[in-house]
Biotite code that builds the C-alpha atoms (Angstrom):
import biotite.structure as struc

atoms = struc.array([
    struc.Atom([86.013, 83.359, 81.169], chain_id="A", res_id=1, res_name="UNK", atom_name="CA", element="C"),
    struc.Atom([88.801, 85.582, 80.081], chain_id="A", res_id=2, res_name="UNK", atom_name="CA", element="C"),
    struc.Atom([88.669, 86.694, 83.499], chain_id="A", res_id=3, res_name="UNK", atom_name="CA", element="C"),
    struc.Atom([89.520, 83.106, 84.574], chain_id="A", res_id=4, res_name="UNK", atom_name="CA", element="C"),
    struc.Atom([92.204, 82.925, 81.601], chain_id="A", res_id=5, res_name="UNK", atom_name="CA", element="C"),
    struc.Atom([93.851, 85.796, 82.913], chain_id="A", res_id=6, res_name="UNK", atom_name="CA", element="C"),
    struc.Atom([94.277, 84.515, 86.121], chain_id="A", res_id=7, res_name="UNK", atom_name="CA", element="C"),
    struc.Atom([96.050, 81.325, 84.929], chain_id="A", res_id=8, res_name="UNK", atom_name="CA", element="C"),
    struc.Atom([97.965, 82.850, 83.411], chain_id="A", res_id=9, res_name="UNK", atom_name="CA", element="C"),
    struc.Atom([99.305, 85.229, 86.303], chain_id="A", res_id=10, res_name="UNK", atom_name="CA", element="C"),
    struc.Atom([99.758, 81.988, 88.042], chain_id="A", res_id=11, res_name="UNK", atom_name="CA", element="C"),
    struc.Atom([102.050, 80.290, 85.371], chain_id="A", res_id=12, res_name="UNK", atom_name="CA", element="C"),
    struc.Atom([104.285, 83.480, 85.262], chain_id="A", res_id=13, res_name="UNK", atom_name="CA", element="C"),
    struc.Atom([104.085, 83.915, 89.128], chain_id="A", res_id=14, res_name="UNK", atom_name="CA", element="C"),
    struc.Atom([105.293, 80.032, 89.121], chain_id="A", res_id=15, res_name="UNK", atom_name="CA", element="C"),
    struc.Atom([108.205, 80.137, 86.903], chain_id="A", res_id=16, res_name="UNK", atom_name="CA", element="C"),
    struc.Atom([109.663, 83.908, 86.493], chain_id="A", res_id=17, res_name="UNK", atom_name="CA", element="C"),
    struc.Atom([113.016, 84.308, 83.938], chain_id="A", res_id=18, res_name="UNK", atom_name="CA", element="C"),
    struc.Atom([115.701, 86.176, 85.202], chain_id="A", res_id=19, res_name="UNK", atom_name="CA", element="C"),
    struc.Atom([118.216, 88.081, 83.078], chain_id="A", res_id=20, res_name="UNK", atom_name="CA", element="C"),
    struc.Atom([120.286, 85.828, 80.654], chain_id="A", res_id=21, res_name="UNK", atom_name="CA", element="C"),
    struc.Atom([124.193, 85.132, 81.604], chain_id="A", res_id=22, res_name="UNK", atom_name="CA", element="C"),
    struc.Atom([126.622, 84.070, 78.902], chain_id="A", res_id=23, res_name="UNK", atom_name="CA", element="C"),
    struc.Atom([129.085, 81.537, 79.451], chain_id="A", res_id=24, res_name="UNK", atom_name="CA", element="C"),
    struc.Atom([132.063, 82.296, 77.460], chain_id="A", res_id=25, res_name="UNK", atom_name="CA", element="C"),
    struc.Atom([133.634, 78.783, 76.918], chain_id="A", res_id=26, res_name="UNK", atom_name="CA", element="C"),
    struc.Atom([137.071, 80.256, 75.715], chain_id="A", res_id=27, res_name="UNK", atom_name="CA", element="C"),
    struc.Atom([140.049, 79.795, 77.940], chain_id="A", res_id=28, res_name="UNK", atom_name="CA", element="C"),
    struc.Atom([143.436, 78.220, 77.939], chain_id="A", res_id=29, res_name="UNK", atom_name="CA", element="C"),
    struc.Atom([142.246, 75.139, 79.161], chain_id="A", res_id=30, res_name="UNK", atom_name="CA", element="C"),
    struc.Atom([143.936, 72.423, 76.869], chain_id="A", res_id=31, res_name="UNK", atom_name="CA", element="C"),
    struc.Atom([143.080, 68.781, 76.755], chain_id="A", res_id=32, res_name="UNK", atom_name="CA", element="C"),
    struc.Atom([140.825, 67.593, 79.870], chain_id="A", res_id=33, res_name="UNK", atom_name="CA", element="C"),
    struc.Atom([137.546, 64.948, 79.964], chain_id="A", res_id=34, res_name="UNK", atom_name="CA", element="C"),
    struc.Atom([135.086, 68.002, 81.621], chain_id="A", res_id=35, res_name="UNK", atom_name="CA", element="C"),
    struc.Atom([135.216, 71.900, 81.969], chain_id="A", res_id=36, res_name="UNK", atom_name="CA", element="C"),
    struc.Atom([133.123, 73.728, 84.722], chain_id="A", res_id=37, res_name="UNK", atom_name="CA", element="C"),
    struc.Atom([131.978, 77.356, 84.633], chain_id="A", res_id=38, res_name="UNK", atom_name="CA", element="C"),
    struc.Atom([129.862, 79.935, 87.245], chain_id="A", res_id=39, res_name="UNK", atom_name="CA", element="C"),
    struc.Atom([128.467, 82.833, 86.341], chain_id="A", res_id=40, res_name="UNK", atom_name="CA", element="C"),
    struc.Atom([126.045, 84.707, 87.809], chain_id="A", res_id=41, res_name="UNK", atom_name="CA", element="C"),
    struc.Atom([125.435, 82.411, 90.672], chain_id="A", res_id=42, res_name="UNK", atom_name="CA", element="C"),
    struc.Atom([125.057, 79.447, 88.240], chain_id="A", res_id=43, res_name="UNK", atom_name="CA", element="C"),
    struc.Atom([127.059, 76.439, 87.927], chain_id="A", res_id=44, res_name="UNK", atom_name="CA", element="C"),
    struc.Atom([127.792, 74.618, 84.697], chain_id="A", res_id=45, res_name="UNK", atom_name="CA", element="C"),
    struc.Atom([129.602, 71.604, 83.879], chain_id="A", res_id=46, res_name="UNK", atom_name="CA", element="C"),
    struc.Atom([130.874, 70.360, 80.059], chain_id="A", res_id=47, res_name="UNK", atom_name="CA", element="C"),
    struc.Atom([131.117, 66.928, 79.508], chain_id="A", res_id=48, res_name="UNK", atom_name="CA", element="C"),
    struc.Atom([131.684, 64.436, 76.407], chain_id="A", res_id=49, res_name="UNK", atom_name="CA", element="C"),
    struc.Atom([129.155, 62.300, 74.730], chain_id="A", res_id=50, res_name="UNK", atom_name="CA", element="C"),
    struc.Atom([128.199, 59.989, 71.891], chain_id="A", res_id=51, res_name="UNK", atom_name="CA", element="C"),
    struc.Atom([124.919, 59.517, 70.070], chain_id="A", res_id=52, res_name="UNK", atom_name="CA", element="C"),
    struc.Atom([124.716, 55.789, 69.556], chain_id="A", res_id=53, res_name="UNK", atom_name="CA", element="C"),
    struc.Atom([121.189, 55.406, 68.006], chain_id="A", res_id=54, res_name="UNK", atom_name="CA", element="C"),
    struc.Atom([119.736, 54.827, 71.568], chain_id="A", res_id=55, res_name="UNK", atom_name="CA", element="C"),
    struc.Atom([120.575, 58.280, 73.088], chain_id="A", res_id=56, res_name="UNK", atom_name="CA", element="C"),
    struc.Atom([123.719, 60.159, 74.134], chain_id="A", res_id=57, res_name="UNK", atom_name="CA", element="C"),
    struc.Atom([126.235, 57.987, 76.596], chain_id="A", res_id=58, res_name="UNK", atom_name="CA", element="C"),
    struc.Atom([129.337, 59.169, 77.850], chain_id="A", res_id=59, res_name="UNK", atom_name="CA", element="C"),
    struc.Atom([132.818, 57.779, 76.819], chain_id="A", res_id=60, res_name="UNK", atom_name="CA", element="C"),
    struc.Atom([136.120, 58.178, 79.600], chain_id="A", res_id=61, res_name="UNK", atom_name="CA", element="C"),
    struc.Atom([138.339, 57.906, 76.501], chain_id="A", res_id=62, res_name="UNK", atom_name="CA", element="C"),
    struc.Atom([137.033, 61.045, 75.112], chain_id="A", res_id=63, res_name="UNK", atom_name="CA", element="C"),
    struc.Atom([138.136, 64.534, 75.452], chain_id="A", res_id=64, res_name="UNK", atom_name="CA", element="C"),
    struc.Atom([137.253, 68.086, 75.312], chain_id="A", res_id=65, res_name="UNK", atom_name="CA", element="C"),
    struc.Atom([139.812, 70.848, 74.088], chain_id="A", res_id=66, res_name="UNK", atom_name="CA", element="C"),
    struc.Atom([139.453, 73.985, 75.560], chain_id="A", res_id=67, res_name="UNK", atom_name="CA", element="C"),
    struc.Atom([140.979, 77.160, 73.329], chain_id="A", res_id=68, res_name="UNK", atom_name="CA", element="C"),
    struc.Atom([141.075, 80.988, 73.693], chain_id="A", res_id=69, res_name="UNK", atom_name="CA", element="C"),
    struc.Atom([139.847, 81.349, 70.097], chain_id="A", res_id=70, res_name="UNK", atom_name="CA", element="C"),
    struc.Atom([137.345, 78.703, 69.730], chain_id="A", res_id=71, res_name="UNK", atom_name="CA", element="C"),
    struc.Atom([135.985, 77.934, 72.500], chain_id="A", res_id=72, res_name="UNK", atom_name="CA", element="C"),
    struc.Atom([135.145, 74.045, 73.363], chain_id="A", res_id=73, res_name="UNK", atom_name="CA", element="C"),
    struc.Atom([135.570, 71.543, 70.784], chain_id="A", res_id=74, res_name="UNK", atom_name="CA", element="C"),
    struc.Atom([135.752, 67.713, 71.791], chain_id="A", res_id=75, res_name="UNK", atom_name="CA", element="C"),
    struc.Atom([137.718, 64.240, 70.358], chain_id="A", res_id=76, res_name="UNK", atom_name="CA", element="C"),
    struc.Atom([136.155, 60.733, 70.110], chain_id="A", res_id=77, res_name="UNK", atom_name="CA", element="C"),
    struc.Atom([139.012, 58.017, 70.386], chain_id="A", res_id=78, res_name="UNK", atom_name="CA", element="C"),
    struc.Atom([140.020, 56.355, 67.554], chain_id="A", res_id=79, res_name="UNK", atom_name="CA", element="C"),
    struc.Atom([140.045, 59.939, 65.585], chain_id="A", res_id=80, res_name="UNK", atom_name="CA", element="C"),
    struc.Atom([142.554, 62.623, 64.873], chain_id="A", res_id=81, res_name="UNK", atom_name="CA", element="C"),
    struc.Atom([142.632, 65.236, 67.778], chain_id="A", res_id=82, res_name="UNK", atom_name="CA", element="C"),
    struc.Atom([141.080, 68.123, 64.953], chain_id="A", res_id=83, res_name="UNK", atom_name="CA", element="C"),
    struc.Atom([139.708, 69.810, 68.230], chain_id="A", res_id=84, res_name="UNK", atom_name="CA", element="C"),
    struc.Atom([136.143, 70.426, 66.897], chain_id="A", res_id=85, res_name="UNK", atom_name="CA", element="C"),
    struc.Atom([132.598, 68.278, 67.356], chain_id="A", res_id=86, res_name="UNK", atom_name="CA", element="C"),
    struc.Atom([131.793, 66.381, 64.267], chain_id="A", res_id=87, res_name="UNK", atom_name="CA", element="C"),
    struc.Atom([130.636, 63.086, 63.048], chain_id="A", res_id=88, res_name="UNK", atom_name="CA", element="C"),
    struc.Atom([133.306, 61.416, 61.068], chain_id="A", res_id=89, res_name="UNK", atom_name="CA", element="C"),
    struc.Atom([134.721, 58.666, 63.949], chain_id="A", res_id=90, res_name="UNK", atom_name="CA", element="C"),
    struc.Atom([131.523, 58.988, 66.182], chain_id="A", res_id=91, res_name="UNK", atom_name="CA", element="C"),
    struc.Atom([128.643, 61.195, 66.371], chain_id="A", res_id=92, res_name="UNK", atom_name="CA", element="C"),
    struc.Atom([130.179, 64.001, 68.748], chain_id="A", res_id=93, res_name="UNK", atom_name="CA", element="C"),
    struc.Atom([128.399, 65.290, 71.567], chain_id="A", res_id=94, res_name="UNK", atom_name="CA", element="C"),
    struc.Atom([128.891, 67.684, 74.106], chain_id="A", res_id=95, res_name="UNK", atom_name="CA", element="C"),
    struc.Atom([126.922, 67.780, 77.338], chain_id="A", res_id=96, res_name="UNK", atom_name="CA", element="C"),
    struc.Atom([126.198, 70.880, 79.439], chain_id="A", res_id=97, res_name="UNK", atom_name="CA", element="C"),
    struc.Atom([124.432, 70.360, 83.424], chain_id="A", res_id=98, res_name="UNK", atom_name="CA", element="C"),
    struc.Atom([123.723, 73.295, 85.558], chain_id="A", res_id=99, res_name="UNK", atom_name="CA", element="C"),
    struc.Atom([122.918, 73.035, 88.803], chain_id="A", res_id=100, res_name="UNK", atom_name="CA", element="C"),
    struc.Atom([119.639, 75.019, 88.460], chain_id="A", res_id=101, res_name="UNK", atom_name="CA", element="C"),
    struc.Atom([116.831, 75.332, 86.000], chain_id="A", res_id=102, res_name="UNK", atom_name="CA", element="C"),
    struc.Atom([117.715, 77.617, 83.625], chain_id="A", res_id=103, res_name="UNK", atom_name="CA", element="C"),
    struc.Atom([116.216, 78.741, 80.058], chain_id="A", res_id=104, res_name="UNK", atom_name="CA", element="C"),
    struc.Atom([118.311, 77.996, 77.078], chain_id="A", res_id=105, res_name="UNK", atom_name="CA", element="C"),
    struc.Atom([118.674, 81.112, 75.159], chain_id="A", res_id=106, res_name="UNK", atom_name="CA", element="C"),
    struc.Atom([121.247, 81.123, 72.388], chain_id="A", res_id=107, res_name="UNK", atom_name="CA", element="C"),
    struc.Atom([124.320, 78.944, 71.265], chain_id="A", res_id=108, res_name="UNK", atom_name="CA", element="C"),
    struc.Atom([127.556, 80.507, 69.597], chain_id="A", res_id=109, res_name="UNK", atom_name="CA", element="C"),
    struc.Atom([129.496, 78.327, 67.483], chain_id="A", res_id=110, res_name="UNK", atom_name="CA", element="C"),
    struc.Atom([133.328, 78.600, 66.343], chain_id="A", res_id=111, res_name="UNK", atom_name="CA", element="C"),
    struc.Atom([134.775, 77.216, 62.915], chain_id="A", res_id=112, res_name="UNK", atom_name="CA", element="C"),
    struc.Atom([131.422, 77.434, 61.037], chain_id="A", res_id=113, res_name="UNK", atom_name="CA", element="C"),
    struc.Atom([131.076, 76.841, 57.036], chain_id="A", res_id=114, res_name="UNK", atom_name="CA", element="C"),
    struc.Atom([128.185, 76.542, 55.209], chain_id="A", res_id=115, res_name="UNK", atom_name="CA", element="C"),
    struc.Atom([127.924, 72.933, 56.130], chain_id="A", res_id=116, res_name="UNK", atom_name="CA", element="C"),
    struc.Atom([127.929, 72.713, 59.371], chain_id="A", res_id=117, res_name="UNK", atom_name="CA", element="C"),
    struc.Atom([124.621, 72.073, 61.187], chain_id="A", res_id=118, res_name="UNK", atom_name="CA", element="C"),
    struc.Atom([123.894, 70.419, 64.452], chain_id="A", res_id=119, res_name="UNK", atom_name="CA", element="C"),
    struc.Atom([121.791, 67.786, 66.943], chain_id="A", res_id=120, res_name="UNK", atom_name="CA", element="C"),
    struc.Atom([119.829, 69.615, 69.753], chain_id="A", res_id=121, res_name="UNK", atom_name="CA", element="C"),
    struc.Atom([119.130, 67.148, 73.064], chain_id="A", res_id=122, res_name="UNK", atom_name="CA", element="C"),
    struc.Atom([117.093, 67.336, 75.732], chain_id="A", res_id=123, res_name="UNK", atom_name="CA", element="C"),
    struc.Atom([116.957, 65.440, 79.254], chain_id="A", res_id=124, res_name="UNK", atom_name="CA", element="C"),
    struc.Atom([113.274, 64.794, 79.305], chain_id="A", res_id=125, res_name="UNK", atom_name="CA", element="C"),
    struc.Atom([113.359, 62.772, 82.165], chain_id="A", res_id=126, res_name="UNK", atom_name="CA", element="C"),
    struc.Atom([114.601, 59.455, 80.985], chain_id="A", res_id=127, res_name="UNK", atom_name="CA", element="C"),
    struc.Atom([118.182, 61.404, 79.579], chain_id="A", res_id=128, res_name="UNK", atom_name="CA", element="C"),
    struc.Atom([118.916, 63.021, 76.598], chain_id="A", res_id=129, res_name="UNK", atom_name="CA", element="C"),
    struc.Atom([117.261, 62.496, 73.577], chain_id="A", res_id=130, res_name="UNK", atom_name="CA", element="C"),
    struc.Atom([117.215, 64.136, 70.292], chain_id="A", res_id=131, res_name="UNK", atom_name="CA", element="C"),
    struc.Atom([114.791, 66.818, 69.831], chain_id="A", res_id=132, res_name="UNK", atom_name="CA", element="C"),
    struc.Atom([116.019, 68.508, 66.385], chain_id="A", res_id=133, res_name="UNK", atom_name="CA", element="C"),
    struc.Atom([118.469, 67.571, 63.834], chain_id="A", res_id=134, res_name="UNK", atom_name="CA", element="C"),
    struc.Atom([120.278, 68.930, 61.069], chain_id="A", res_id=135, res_name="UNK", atom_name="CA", element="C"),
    struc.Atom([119.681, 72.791, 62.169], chain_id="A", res_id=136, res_name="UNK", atom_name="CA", element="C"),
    struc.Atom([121.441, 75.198, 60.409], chain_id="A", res_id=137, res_name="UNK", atom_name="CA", element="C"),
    struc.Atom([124.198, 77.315, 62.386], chain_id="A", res_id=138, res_name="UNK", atom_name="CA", element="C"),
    struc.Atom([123.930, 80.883, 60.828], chain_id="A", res_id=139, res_name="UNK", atom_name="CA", element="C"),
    struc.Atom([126.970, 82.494, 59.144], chain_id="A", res_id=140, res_name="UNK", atom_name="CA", element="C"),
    struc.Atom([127.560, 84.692, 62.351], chain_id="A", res_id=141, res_name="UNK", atom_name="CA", element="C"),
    struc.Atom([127.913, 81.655, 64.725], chain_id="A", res_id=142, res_name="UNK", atom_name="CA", element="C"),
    struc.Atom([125.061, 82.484, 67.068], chain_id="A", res_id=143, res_name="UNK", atom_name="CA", element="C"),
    struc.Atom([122.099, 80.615, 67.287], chain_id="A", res_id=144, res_name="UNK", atom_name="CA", element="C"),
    struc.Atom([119.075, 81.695, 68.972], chain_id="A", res_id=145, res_name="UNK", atom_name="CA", element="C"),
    struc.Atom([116.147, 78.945, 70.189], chain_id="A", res_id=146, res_name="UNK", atom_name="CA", element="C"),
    struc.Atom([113.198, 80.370, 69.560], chain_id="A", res_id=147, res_name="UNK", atom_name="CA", element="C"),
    struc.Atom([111.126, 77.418, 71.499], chain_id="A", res_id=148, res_name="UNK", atom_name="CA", element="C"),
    struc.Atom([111.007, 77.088, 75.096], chain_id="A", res_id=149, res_name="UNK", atom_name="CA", element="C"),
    struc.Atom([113.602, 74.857, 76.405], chain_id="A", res_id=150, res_name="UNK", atom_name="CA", element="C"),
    struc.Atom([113.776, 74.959, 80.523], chain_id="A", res_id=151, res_name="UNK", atom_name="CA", element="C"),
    struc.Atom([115.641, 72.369, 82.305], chain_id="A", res_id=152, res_name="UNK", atom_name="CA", element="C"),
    struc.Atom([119.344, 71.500, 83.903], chain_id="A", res_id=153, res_name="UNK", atom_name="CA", element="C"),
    struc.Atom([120.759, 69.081, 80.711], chain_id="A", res_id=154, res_name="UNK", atom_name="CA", element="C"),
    struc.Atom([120.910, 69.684, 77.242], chain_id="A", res_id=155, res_name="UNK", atom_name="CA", element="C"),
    struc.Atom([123.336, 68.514, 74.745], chain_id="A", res_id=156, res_name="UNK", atom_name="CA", element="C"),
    struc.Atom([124.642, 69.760, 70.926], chain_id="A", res_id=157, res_name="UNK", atom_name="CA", element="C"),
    struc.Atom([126.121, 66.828, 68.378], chain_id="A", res_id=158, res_name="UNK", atom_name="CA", element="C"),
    struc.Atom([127.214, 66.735, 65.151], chain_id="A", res_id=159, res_name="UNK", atom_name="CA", element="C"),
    struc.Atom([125.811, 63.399, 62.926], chain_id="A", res_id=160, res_name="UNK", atom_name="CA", element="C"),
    struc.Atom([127.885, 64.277, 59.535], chain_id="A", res_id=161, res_name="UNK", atom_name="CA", element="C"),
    struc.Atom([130.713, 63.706, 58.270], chain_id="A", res_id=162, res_name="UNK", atom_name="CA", element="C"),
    struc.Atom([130.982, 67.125, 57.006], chain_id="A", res_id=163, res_name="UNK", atom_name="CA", element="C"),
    struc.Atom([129.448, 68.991, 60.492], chain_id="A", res_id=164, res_name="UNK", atom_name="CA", element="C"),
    struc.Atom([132.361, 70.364, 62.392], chain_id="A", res_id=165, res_name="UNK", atom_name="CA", element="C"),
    struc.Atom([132.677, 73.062, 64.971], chain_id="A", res_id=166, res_name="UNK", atom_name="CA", element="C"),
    struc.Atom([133.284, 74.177, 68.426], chain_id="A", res_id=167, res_name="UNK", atom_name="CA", element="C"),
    struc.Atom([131.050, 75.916, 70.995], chain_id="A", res_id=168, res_name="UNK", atom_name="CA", element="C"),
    struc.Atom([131.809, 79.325, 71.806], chain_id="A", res_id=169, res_name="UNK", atom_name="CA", element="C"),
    struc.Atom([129.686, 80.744, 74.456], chain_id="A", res_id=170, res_name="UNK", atom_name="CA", element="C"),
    struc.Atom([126.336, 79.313, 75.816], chain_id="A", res_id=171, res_name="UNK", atom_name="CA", element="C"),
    struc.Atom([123.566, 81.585, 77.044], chain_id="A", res_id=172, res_name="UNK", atom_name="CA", element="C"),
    struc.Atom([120.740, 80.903, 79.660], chain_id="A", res_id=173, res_name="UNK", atom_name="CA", element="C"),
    struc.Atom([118.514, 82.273, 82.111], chain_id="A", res_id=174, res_name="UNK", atom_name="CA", element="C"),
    struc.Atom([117.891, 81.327, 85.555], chain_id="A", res_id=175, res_name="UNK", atom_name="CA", element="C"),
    struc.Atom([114.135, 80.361, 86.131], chain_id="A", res_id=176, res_name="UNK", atom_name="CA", element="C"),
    struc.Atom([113.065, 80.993, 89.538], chain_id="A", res_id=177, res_name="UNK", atom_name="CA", element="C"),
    struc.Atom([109.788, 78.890, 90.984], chain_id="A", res_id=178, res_name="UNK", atom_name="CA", element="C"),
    struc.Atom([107.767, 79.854, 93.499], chain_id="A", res_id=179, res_name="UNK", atom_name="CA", element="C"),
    struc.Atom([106.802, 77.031, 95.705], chain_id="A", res_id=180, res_name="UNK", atom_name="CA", element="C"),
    struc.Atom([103.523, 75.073, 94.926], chain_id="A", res_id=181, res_name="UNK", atom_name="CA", element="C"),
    struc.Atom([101.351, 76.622, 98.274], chain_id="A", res_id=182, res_name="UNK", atom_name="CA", element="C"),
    struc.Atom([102.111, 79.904, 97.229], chain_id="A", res_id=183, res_name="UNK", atom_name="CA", element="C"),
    struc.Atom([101.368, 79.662, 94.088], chain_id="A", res_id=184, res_name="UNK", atom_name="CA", element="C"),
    struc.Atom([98.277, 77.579, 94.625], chain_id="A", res_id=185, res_name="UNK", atom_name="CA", element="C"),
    struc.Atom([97.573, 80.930, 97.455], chain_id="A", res_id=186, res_name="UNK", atom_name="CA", element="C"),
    struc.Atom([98.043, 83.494, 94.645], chain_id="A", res_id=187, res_name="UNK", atom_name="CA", element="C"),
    struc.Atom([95.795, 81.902, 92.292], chain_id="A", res_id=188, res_name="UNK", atom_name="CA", element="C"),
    struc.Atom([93.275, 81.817, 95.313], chain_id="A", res_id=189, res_name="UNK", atom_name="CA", element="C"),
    struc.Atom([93.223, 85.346, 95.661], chain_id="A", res_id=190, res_name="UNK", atom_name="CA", element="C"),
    struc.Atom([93.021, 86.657, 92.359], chain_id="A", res_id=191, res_name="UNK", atom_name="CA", element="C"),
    struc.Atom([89.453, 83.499, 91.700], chain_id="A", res_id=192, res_name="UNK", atom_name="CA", element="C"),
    struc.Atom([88.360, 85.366, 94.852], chain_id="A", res_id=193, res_name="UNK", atom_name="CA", element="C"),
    struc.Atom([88.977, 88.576, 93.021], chain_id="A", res_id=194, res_name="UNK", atom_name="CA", element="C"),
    struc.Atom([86.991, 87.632, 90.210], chain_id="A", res_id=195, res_name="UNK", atom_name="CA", element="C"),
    struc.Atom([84.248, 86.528, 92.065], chain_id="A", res_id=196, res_name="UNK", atom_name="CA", element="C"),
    struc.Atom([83.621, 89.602, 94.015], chain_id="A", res_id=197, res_name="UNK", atom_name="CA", element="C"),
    struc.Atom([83.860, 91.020, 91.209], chain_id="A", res_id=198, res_name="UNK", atom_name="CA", element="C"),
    struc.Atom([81.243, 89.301, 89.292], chain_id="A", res_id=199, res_name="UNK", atom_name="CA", element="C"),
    struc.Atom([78.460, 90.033, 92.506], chain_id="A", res_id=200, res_name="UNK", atom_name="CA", element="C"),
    struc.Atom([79.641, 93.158, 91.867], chain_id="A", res_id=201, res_name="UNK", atom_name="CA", element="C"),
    struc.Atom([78.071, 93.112, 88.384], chain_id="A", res_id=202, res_name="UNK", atom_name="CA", element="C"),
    struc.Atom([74.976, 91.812, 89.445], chain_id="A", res_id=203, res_name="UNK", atom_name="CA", element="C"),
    struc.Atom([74.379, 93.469, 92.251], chain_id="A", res_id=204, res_name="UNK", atom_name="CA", element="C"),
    struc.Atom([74.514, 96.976, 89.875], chain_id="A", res_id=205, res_name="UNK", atom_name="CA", element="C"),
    struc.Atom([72.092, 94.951, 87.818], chain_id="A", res_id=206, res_name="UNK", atom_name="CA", element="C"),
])
C-alpha cells in the first residue's frame, strides 16, 4: 500500500511540475490607463479593474488603474477622488490579474500599507471570481506570502473597507507545466508494473 501511495504520488508531481517563480514588478511610469500588461519569463499578464458587487467581481469601463514608479498599481472607481490606491470607500476596489498560462500564485507585495489595511483574495473557480478569503492582514513589510495552493490563470485582490487602502507592488508566480494525460496515465503504468514485479519478487524468495 505505501508502495501504491508512492506511486500516486510520482504521478501527481510528474502531472503538474512548478517551475522557478518570476516577479512581476508592477512599477513603471505608466499613468492613468483602464489595463496594464506585463511578460516575464515567457509569461504574459494582464491588469484589469473590478468591483465586488455582492455577486462576484464585474468589470467597470469607467474605472481606471494608475500606474507609478513608487507604488506600483493602484486603481479609481468613478464617482471617487483619483487617491491612486485600491480601497473600499466609493466601491469595493478590485484589481484583476490573467496570465496566459497556469501559473502558481506565490506572494503579493503591497505599497502604502498601515496597520489597517487588509485585503479580499479571489479566485476564478470556473464560474469567475469569487471570494476565497477576506479581511487578511498585509504584513508591515508589504509582502505577502500564500501559504495554500492557488494554481490557475485569474485571481483578483480587493479592498471591502473604508479604511483598506493600498497599491500592488510586484506579483509573484510560478509557471506550472502539465504533462499530457497519456503520458502521465503511461508513467503511472510503469511504476504499478514496477511494484508488481516487485511484489512476485517477494514471494518468490518466500
Amino acid at each position: 500500500m505505501k508502495l501504491i501511495s508512492a506511486a500516486l504520488a510520482a504521478l501527481l508531481l510528474f502531472a503538474s511540475p512548478v517551475e522557478a517563480s518570476t516577479v512581476f514588478d508592477l512599477r513603471d511610469k505608466g499613468g492613468w490607463s483602464n489595463s496594464f500588461g506585463f511578460s516575464e519569463d515567457g509569461i504574459g499578464l494582464s491588469v484589469y479593474t473590478g468591483r465586488q458587487d455582492g455577486s462576484g467581481v464585474t468589470t467597470n469601463y469607467y474605472d481606471w488603474l494608475y500606474q507609478s514608479n513608487g507604488n506600483g498599481l493602484g486603481m479609481y472607481s468613478s464617482g471617487n477622488s483619483k487617491n491612486r490606491e485600491i480601497d473600499g470607500k466609493n466601491a469595493n476596489e478590485t484589481m484583476q490579474f490573467l496570465f496566459d498560462t497556469a501559473v502558481q500564485l506565490v506572494s503579493i507585495t503591497f505599497g502604502k500599507v498601515d496597520s489597517n489595511d487588509d485585503f479580499d483574495f479571489y479566485f476564478d473557480d470556473g464560474s469567475g471570481l469569487t471570494e476565497q478569503e477576506d479581511d487578511i492582514d498585509i504584513p508591515n513589510g508589504g509582502k505577502f506570502a500564500f501559504s495554500d495552493l492557488w494554481i490557475g490563470t485569474l485571481f483578483g485582490i480587493g479592498a471591502d473597507g473604508y479604511d483598506d487602502n493600498f497599491t500592488i507592488k510586484k506579483i509573484e508566480v510560478a509557471a506550472v507545466t502539465a504533462i499530457p494525460l497519456p503520458t502521465a496515465l503511461s508513467l503511472f503504468g510503469a511504476a504499478l508494473l514496477g511494484i508488481g514485479y516487485m511484489a512476485r519478487r517477494r514471494r518468490t524468495k518466500v
